[in-house]
Backbone and ligand atoms as CSV (ligand in chain L), in Angstrom:
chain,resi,resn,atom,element,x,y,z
A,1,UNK,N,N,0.856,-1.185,0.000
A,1,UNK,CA,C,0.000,0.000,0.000
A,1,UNK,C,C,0.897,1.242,0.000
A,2,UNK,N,N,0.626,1.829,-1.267
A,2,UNK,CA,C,1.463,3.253,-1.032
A,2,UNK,C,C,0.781,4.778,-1.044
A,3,UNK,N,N,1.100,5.236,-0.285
A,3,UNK,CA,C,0.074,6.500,0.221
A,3,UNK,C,C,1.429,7.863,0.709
A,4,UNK,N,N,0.097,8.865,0.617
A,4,UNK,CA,C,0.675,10.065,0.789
A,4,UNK,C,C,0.317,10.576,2.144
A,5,UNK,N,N,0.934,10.843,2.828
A,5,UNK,CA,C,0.254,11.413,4.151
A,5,UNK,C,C,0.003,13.369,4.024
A,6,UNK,N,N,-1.279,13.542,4.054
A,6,UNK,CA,C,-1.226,14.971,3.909
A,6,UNK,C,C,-1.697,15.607,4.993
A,7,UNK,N,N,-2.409,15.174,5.850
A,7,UNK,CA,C,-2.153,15.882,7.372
A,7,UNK,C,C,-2.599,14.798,8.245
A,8,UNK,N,N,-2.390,15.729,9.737
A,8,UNK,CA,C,-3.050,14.949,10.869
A,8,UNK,C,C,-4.376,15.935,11.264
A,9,UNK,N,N,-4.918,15.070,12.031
A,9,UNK,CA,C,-6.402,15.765,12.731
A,9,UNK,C,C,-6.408,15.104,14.269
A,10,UNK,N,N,-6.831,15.970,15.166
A,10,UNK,CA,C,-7.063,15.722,16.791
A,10,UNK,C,C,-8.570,15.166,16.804
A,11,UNK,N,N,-8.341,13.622,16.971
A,11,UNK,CA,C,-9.866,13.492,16.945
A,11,UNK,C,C,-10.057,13.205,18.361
A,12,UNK,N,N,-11.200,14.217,19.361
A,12,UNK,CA,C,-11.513,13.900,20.923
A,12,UNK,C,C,-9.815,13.276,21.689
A,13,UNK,N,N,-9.024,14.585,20.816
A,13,UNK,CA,C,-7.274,13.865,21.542
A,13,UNK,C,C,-7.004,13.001,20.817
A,14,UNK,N,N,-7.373,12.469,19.940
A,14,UNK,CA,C,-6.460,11.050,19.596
A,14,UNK,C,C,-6.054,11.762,17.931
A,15,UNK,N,N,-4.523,11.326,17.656
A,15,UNK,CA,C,-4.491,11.809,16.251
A,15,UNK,C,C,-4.449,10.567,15.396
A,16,UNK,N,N,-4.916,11.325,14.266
A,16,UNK,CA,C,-5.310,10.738,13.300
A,16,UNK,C,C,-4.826,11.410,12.031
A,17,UNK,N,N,-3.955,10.227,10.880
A,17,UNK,CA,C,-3.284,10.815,10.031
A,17,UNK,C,C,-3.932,10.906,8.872
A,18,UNK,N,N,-4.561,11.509,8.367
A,18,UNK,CA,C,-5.023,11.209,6.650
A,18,UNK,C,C,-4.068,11.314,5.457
A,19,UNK,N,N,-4.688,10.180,4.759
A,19,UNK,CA,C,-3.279,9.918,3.677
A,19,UNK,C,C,-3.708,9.632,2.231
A,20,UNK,N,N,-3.657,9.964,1.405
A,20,UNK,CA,C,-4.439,9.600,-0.042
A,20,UNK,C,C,-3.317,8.763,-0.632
A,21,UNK,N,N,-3.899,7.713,-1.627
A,21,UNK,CA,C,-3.691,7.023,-2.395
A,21,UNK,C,C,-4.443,6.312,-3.841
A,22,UNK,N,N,-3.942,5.488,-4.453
A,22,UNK,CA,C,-5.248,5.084,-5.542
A,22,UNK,C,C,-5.398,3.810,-5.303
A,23,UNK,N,N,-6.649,3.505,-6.678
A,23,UNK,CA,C,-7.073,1.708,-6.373
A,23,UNK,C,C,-5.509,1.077,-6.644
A,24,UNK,N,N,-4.608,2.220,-7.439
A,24,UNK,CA,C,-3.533,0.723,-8.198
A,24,UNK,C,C,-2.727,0.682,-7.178
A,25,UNK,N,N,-2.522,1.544,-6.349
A,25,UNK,CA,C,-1.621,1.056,-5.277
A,25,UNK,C,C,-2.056,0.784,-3.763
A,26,UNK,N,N,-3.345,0.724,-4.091
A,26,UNK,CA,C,-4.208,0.656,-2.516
A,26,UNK,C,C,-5.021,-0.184,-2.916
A,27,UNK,N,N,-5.036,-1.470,-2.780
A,27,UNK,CA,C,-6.462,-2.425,-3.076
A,27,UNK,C,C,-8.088,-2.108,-2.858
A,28,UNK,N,N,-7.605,-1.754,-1.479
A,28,UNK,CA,C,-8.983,-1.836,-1.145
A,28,UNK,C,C,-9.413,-0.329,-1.294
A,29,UNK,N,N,-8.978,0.407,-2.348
A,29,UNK,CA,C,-9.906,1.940,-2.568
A,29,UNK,C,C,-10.074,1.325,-4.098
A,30,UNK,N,N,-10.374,0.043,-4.344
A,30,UNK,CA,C,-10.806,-0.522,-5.545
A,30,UNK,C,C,-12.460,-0.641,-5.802
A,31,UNK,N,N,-12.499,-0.357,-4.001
A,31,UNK,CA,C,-14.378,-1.053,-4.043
A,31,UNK,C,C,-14.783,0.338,-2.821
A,32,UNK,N,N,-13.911,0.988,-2.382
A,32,UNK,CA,C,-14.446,2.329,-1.815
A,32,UNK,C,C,-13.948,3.684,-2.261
A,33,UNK,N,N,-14.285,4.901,-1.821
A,33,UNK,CA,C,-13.278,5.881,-2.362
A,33,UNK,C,C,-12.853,6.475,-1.095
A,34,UNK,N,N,-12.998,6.180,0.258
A,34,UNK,CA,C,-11.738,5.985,0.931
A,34,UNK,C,C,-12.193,5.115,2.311
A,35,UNK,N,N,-11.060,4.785,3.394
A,35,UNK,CA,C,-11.702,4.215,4.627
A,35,UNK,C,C,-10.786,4.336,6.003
A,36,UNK,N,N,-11.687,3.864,6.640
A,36,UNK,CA,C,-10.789,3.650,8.077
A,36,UNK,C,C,-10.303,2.903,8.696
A,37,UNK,N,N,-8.936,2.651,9.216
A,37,UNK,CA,C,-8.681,2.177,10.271
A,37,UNK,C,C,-8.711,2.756,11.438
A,38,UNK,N,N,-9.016,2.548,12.064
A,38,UNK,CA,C,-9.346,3.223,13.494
A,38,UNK,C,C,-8.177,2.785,15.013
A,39,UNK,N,N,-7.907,1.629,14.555
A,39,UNK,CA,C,-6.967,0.924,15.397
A,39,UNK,C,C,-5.225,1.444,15.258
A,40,UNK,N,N,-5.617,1.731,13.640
A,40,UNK,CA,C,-4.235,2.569,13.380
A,40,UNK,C,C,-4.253,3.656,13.445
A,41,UNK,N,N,-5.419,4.095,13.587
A,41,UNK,CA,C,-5.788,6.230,13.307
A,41,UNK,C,C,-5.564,6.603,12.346
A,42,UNK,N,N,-5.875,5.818,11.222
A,42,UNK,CA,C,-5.492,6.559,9.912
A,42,UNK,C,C,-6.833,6.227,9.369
A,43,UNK,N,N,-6.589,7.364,8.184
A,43,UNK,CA,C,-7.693,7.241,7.188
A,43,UNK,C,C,-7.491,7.505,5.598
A,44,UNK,N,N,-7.583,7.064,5.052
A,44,UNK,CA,C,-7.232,6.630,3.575
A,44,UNK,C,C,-7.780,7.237,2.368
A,45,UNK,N,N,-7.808,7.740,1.930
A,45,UNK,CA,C,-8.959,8.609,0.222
A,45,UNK,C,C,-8.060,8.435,-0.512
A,46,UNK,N,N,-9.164,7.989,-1.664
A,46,UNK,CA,C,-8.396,7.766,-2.911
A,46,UNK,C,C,-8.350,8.981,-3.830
A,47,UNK,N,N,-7.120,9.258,-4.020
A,47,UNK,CA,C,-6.752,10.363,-4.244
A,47,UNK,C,C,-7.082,11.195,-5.700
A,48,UNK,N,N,-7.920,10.181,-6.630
A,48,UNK,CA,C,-8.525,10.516,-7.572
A,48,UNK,C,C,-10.243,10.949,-7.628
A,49,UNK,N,N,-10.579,11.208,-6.135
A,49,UNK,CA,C,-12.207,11.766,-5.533
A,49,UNK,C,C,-11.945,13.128,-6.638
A,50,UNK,N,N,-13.159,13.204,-6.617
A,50,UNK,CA,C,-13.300,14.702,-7.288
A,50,UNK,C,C,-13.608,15.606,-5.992
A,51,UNK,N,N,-13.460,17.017,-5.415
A,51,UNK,CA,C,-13.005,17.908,-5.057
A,51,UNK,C,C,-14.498,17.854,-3.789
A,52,UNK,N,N,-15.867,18.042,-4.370
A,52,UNK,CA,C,-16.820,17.796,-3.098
A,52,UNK,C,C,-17.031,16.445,-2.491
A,53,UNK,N,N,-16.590,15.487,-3.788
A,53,UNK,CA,C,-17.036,14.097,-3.091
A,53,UNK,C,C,-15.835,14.129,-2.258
A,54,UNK,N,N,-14.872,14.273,-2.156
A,54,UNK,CA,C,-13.637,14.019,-1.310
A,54,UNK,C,C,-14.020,14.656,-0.291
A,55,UNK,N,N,-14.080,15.840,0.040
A,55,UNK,CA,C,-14.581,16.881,1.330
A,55,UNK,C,C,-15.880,15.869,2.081
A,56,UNK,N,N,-16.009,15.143,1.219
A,56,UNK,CA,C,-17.809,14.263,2.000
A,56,UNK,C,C,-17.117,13.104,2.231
A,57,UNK,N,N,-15.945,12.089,1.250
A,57,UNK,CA,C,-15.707,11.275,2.023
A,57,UNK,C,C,-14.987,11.446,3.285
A,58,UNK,N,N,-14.028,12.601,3.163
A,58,UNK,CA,C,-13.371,12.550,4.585
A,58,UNK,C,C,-14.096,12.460,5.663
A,59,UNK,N,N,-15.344,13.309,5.350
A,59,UNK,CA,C,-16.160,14.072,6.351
A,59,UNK,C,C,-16.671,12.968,7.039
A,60,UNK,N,N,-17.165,11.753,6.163
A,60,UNK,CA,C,-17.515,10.308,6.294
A,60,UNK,C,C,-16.360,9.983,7.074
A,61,UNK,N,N,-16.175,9.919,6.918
A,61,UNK,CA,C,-14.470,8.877,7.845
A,61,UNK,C,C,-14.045,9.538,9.013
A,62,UNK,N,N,-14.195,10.778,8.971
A,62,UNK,CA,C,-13.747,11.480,10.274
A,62,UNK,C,C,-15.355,11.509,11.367
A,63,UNK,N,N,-16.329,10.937,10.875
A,63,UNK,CA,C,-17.318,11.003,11.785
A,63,UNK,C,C,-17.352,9.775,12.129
A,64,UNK,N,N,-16.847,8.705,11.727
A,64,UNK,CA,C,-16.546,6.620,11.799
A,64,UNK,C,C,-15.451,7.395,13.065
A,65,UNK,N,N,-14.237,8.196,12.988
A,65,UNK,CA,C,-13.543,8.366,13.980
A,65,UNK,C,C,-14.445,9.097,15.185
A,66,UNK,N,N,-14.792,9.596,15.170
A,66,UNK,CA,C,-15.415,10.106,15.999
A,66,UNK,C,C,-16.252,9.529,16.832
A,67,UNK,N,N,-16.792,8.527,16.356
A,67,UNK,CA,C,-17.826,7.495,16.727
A,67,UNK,C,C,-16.737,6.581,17.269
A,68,UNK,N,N,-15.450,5.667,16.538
A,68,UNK,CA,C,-14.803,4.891,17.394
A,68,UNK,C,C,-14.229,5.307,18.513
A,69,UNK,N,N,-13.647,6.648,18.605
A,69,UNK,CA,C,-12.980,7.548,19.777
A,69,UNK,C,C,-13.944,7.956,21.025
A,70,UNK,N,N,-15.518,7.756,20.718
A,70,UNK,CA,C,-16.461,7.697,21.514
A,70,UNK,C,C,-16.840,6.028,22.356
A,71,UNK,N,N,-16.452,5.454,21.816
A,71,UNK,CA,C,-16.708,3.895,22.082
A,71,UNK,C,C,-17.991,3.525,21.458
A,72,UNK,N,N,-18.238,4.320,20.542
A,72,UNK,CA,C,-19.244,4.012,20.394
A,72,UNK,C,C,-19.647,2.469,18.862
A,73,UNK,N,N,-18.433,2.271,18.567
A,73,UNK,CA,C,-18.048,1.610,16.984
A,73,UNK,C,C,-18.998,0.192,17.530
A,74,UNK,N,N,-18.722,0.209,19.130
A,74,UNK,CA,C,-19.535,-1.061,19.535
A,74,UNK,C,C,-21.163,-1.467,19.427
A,75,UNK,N,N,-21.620,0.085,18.875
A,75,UNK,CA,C,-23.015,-0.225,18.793
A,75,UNK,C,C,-23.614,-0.160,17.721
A,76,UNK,N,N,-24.682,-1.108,17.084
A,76,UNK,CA,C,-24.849,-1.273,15.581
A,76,UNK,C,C,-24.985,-0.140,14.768
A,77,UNK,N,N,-26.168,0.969,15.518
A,77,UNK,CA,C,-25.980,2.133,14.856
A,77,UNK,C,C,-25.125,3.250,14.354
A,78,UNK,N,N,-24.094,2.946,15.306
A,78,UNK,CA,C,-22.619,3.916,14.961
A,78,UNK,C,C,-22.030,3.136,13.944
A,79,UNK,N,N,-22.140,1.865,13.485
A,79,UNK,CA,C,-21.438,1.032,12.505
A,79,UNK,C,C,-22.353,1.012,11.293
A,80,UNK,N,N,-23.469,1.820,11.399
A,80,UNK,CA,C,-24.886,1.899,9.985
A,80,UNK,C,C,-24.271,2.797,8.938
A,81,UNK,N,N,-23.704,2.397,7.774
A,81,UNK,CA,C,-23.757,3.465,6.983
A,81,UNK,C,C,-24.192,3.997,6.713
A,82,UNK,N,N,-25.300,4.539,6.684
A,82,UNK,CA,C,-26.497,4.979,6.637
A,82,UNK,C,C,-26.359,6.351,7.317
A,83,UNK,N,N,-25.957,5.857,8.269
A,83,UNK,CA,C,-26.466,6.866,9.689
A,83,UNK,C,C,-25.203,7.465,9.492
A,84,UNK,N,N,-24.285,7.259,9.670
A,84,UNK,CA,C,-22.524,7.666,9.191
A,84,UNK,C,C,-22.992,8.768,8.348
A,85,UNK,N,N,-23.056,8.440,7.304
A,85,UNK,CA,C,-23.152,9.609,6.053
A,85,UNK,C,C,-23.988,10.724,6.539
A,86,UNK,N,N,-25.318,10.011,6.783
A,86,UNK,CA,C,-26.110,11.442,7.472
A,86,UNK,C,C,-25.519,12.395,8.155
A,87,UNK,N,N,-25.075,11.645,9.135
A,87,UNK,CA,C,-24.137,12.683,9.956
A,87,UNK,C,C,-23.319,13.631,9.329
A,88,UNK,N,N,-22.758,12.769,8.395
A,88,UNK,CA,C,-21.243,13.562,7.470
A,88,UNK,C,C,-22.445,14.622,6.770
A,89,UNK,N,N,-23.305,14.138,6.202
A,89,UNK,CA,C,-23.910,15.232,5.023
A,89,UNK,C,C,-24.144,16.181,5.875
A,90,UNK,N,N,-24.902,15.967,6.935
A,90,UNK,CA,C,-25.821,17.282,7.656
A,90,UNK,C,C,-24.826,18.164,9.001
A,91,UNK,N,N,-23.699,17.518,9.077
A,91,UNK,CA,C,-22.881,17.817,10.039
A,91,UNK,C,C,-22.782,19.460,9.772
A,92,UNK,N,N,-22.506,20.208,8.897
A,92,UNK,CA,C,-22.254,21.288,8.615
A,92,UNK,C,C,-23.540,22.601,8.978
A,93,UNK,N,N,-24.538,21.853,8.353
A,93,UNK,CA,C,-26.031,22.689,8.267
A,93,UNK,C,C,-26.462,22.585,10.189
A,94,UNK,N,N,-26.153,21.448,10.809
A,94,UNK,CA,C,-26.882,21.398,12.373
A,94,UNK,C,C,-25.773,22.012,12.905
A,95,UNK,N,N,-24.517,22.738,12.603
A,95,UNK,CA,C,-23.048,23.229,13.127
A,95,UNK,C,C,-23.731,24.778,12.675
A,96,UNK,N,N,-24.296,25.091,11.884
A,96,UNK,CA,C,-24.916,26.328,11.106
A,96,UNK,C,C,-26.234,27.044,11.932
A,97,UNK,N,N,-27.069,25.918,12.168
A,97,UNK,CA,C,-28.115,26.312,12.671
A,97,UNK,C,C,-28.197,26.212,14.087
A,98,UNK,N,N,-27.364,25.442,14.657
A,98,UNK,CA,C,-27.070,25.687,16.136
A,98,UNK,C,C,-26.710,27.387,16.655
A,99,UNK,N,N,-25.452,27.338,16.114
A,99,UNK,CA,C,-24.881,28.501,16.297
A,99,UNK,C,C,-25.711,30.101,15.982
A,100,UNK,N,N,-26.486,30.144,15.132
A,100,UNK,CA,C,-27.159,31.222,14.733
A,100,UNK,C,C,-28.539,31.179,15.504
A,101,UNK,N,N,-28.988,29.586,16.103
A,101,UNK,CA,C,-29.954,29.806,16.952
A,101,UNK,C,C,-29.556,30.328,18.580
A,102,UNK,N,N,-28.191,29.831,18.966
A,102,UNK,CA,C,-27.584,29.988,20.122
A,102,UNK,C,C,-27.180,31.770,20.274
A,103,UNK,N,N,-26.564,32.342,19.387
A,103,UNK,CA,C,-26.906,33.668,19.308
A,103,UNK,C,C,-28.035,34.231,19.566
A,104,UNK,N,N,-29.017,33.827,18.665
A,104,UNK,CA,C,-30.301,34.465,19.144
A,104,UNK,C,C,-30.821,34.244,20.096
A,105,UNK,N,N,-30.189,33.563,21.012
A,105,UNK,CA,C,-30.754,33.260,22.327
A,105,UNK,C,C,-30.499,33.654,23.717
A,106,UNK,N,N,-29.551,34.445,23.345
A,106,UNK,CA,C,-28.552,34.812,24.449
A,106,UNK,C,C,-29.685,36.210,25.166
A,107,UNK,N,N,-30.047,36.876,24.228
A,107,UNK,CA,C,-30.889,37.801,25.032
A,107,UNK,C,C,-31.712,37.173,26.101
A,108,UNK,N,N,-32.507,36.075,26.200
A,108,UNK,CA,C,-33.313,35.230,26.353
A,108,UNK,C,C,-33.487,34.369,27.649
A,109,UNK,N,N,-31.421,34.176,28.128
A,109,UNK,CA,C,-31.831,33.951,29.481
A,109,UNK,C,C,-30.619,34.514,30.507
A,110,UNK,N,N,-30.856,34.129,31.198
A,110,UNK,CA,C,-30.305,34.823,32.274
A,110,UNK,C,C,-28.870,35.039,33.367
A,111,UNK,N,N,-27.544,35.725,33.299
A,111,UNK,CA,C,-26.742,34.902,33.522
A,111,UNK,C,C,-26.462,34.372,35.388
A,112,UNK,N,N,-25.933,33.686,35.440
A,112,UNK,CA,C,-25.907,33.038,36.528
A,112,UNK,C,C,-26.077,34.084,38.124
A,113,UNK,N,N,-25.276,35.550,37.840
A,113,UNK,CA,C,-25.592,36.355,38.972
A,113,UNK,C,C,-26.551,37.237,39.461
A,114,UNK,N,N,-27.346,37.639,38.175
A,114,UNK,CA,C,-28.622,37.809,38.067
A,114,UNK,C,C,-29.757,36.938,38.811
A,115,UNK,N,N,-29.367,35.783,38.077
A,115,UNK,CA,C,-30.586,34.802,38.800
A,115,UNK,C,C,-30.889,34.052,39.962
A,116,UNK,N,N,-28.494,34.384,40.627
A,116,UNK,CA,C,-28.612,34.578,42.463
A,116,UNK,C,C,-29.653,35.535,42.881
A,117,UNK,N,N,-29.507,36.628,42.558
A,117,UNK,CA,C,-29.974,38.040,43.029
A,117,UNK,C,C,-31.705,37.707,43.223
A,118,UNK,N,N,-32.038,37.397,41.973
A,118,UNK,CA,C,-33.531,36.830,41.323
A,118,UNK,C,C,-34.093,35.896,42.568
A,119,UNK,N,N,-33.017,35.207,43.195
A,119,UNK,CA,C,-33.592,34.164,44.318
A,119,UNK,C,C,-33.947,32.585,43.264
A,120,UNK,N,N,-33.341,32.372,42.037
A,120,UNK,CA,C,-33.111,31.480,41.528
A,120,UNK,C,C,-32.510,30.801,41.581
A,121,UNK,N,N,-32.321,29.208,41.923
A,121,UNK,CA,C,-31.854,28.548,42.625
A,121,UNK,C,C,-30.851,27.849,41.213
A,122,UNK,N,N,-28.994,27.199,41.443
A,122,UNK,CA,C,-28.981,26.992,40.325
A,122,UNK,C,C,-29.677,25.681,39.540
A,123,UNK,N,N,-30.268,24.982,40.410
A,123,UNK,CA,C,-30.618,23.612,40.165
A,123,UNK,C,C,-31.780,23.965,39.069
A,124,UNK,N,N,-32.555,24.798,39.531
A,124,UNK,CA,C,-33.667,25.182,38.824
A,124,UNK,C,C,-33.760,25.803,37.370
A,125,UNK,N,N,-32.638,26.881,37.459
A,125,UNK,CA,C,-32.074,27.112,36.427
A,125,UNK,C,C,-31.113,27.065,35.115
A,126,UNK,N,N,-30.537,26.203,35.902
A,126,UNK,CA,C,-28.427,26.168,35.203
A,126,UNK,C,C,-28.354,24.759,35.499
A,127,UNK,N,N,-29.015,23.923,35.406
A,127,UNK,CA,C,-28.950,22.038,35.246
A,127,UNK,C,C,-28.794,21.996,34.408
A,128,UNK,N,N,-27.627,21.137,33.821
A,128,UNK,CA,C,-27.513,20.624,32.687
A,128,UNK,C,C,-28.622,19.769,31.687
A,129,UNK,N,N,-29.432,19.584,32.485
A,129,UNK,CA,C,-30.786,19.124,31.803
A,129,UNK,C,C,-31.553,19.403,30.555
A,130,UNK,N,N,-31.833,18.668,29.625
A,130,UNK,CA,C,-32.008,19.562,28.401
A,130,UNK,C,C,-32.848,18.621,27.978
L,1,ZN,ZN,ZN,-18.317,4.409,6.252
């Protein structure tokens, strides 16, 4: 297997190297266009993706890391391709709409010394509960 290493990424602390290569010198990007090892922290694209599909497979592969670095690789749904991709596709738009809803929200509540003063208790208010 011969590959290019073109960067690393901090996944939840753990690094992880991404490295492109092709089907002729990488077998197995014969039947994907890229993948993971997780045990090694690397991740693989075949280096002939065209320019958005590549940005989506990584995006794919770095959310398989994310999911193994969670422990989560152990549960069927973190191993669904299905569900993988979703993530990868929509990861950007729920990163989009969080943030622009979290702004608008800030008027909205209250910060923690205020709501001493208020006689608001923090349990009542400031629980992580959601
Ligand atoms: Zn996958």
């Amino acid at each position: 297997m011969k590959k290019l290493k073109i960067m690393e990424i901090n996944v939840l602390g753990t690094k992880y190297k991404i490295y492109v290569s092709t089907p002729d010198q990488d077998e197995k990007l014969k039947t994907c266009d890229g993948y993971i090892i997780p045990e090694a922290k690397m991740i693989i694209l075949d280096r002939n993706n065209k320019s958005i599909h590549q940005e989506h497979v990584l995006t794919h592969e770095i959310t398989h890391a994310f999911l193994y670095e969670s422990g989560l690789d152990v549960e069927t749904w973190a191993n669904n391709e299905e569900i993988v991709d979703w993530i990868a596709l929509q990861l950007n738009k729920m990163f989009k709409t969080t943030n622009e809803s979290l702004k608008k929200l800030k008027p909205y509540y209250t910060k923690p010394k205020e709501a001493e003063q208020n006689g608001w208790t923090k349990t009542k208010k400031f629980s992580n509960q959601y």
